[in-house]
N, C-alpha and C positions, 0 to 999 in steps of 0.2 A: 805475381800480378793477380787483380781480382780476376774471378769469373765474369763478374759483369763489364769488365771495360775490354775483354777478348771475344765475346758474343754479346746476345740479345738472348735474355729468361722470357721464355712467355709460357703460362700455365695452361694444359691441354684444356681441351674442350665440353663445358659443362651439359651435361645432357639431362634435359628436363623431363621428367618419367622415365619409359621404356624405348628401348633401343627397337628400332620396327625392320625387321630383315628386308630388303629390298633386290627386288630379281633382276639383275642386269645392269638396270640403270640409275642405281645408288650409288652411293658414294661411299670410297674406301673408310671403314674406319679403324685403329690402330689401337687395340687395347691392351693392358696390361699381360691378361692371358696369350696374347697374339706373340710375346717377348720370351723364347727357350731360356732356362738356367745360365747356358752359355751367352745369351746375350743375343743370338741370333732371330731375325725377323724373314720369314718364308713369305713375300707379298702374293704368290700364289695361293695361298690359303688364309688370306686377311675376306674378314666378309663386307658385305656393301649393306650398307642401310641408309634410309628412308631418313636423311636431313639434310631442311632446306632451310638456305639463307646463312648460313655456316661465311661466319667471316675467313679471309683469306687469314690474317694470325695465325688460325688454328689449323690450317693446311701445313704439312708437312712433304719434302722432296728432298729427293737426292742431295746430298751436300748438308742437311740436316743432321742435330742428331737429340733424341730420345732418354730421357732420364727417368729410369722406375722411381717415382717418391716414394712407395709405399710397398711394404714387404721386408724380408729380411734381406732380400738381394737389391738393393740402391747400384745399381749400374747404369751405365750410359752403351747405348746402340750407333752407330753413323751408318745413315742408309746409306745406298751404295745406288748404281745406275742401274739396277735390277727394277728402281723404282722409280717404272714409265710413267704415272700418275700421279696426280697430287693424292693424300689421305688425310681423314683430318683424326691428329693425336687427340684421345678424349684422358679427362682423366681418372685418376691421379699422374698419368703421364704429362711429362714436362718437357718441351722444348728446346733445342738451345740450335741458335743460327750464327755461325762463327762468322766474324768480319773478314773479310776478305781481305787475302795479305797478311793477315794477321795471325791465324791461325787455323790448320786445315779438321775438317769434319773429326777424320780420325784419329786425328793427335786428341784432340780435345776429349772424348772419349776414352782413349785410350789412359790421357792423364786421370780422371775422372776413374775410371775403376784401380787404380793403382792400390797400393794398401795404405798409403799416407793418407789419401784422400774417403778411402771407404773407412778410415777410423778418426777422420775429420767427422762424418758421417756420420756415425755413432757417437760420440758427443754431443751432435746435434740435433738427431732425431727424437720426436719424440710419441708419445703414446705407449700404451702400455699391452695392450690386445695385439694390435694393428699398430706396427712401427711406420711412421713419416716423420718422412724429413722434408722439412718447408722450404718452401722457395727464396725465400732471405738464405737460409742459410748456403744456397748455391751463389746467391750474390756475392756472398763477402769471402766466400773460398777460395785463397790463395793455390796459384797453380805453375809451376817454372813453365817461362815460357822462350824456349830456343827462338835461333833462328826458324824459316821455313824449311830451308837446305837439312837440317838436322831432326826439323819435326817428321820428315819423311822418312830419314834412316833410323831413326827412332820405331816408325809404325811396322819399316819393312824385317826391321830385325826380329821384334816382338811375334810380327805374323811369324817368320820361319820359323822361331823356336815356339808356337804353338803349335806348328805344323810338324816340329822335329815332335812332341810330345805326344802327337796322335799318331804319327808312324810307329813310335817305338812302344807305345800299347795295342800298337792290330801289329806289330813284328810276336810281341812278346806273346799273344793269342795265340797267334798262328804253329808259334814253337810249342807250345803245351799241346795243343790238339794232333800236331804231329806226332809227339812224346806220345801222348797216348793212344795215338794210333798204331805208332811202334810198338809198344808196351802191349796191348791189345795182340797183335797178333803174335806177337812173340809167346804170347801164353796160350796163342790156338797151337800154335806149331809144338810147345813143350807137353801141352794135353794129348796131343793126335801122336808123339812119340812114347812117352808115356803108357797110353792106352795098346799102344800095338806089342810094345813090350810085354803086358800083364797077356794079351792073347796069345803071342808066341809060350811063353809058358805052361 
């Protein structure tokens, strides 16, 4: 099915000049650099700036979700209820507001970084310096679309086995620093026998 007939594309928020930092009583705003490698968005360290009359469109919440157009990492984000406030996405960040019933924030996402769809991606992108990829072409992007029932055990699997992949590299840490902690003193103990030996002599 398209992208466009499972959500709504709207292109983040053009900002005319300079972004002006606002103390307190700005408004979230949600930029590209605000998005980790991983995909991840911390709304406690999004800053607030000074703009006004920002249409609601470009507002951004919970049940959202976010598409980097530009970079080498084209991923998609689903905020989550971490995020009490509305934000507004500026761009090259791109929008997407799943229809309700029809497909959930994080499935959508989730399909969306898949590797079928990130080398949909790369056929489509373009520029030469600075990769983008355009907003048509999130339109016309075919994406399976399950039931709801299944789009959930879908997200919930995917989380665990990213969560199994993060245990077993702070397991596999943890066993090397042990190793050489072992390794470490075993060669204090084999020095300090060693040395008493040559003094008995």
């Amino acid at each position: 099915m398209r992208l466009a007939d499972v959500c709504s594309i709207q292109t983040g928020y053009t900002v005319r000049g300079r972004l002006e930092l606002a103390d307190g009583k700005g408004v979230l705003g949600i930029q590209l650099r605000d998005i980790s490698r991983d995909g991840l968005i911390e709304p406690k360290e999004i800053e607030r700036f000074q703009l006004d009359g920002v249409a609601d469109r470009f507002l951004v919440r919970a049940g959202d979700v976010i598409f980097r157009s530009r970079g080498d990492n084209t991923t998609a984000t689903a905020l989550d209820a971490r995020f009490t406030e509305p934000a507004v996405a500026i761009l090259p960040l791109i929008v997407l507001r799943p229809k309700p019933g029809v497909v959930t924030a994080e499935y959508l996402a989730w399909a969306i970084n898949q590797p079928d769809a990130q080398r949909y991606f790369d056929t489509m992108a373009r520029g030469t310096s600075i990769r983008m990829v355009p907003k048509s072409s999130l339109d016309e992007m075919e994406i399976a679309l399950p039931n709801m029932e299944t789009q959930l055990r879908l997200v919930e699997i995917s989380s665990l086995a990213e969560l199994e992949q993060r245990l077993s590299v702070q397991i596999a840490e943890k066993r090397r620093r042990l190793m050489a902690l072992v390794l470490d003193q075993h060669a204090k103990r084999n020095q300090h026998s060693s040395t008493s030996k040559e003094a008995r002599s």
